[in-house]
Phi, psi and omega in degrees: 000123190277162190260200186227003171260340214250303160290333152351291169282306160344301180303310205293333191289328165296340178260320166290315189073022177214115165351271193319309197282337181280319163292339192274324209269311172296344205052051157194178195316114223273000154299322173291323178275305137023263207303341183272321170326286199325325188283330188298294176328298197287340203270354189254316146130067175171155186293169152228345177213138157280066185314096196249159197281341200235352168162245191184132162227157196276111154329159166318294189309294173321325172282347186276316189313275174330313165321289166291351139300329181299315211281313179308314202262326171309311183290309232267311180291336174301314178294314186315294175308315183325290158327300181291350164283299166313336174279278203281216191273189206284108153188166174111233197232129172255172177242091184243109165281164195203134168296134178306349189265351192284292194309324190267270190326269129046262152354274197301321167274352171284309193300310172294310173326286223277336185292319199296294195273346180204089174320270148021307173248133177225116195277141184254115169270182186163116133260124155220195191297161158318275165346312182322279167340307177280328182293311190293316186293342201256343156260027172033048162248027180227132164278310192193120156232179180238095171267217200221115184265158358271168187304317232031060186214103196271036147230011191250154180233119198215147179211172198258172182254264156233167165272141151200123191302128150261150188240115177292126208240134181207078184023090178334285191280015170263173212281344171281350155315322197306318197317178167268312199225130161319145181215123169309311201286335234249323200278348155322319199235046177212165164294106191284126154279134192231161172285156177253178208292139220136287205296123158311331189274014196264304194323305191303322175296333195274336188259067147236318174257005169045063158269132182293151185292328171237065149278144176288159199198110170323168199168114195233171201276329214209155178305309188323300196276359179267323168319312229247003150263351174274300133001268208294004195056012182307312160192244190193132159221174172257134165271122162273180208250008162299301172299257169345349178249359192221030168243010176051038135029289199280001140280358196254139178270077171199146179248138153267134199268133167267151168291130166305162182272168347307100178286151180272117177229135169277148167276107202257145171229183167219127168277152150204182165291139192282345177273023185283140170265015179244043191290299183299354179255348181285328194286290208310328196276318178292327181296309174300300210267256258278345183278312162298325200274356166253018160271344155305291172320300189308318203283308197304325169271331181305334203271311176319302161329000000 
């Protein structure tokens, strides 16, 4: 079986035109580079060198032989960088998917982080739904994304990002405008606006305020139209504070209400397939995004505080 130690040498030997000088380029014994031509010769049944007093040049065969080895030995360093990219820090091109109620909040402040701290690495974004998100990912046209954990998908691999708390959003001049605080019982007899079906967040609002999944329920494309109906006196929704912190709010004739603890909140994460083999860079990359946003979280309660 010819090797990939055997074109090695063969190549350095083509290049030197000398026993000696071709071992010395390899690091090793110019008899261990010999004995290997040689072993090379017999297994293809034809000379590959020419032995002259003065060095060693490549027959017709032998140079062709090198020619289709070069493309080989090219690939073989390539698969070697590869690796070493998967081993090391963050770079080359992920494929990252992002959920709509997550991605336009997000996005925009995450992304100059990640341009800054991690050069290197360059991203293909795709937003949609969850369901989307995991099927693509699990067909592996997606490297990894970031959803609302847990996956329940036992090929899936995940670590968390942050919480993020919801806030009942409600008509300033309505009489739940007057509370302080939000109350799950008070939310019984009023219009829930909910995303409509797809979005994790309309399931998660729905197990939170323990409404069966097919009560009728209003139901819009986007967070933007549950503000501008909530406003309107239309109903009441929960918001996460991913979304409330990043509309400028405090001009809208609307209050969001916090919750008592235990408060509801969702967990945003980042998934991937746990067989991917750039799985460790995936762990590093979640480890980066969860240290920024709770050092973003810190300054942001340091400066309201």
């Amino acid at each position: 079986m010819i090797t990939l130690r055997q074109l090695r040498y063969l190549q350095a030997l083509s290049e030197t035109e000398h026993f000696g000088r071709a071992a010395g380029r390899v690091g090793v014994t110019q008899p261990a580079l010999s004995a290997q031509i040689r072993e090379l010769e017999e297994q293809l049944g034809l000379d590959l060198v020419e032995r002259l007093s003065s060095g060693a040049r490549l027959t017709g065969f032998g140079k062709e032989v090198v020619e289709r080895a070069a493309s080989v030995l090219a690939e073989v360093r390539a698969i070697e960088g590869l690796s070493e990219r998967y081993r090391g820090p963050l770079s080359g091109e992920m494929r990252l998917g992002i959920i709509p109620s997550v991605g336009p909040y997000l996005l925009p402040r995450l992304l100059p982080f990640m341009k800054e701290n991690l050069p290197e690495l360059k991203l293909r974004l795709r937003e949609t739904i969850t369901e989307t998100l995991m099927r693509e990912l699990l067909d592996d046209r997606l490297d990894c994304i970031i959803i609302s954990l847990p996956t329940g998908e036992p090929r899936l691999e995940a670590a968390p990002l942050f919480n993020d708390p919801f806030y009942l959003a409600v008509a300033a001049d309505s009489p739940l405008g007057r509370k302080q605080a939000a109350d799950m019982a008070a939310l019984e007899d009023v219009e829930m606006i909910l995303l409509e079906e797809g979005h994790c967040l309309r399931d998660q609002i729905l197990s939170f305020c323990r409404i069966p999944p097919d009560t009728e329920q209003l139901s819009v494309t986007n967070l933007a139209t549950i503000i501008e109906l909530v406003e309107t006196g239309g109903g009441v929704s929960l918001l996460p504070a991913l979304f409330t912190s990043s509309n400028g709010l405090e001009s809208r004739r609307v209050r969001l209400l916090p919750f008592a603890e235990p408060a509801p909140k969702r967990q945003i994460g980042l998934a991937w397939r746990a067989s991917h083999p750039g799985a460790a860079q995936f762990r590093e990359l979640a480890a980066q995004i969860a240290g920024w946003h709770a050092d973003l979280s810190a300054s942001a309660a340091s400066a309201t505080g």
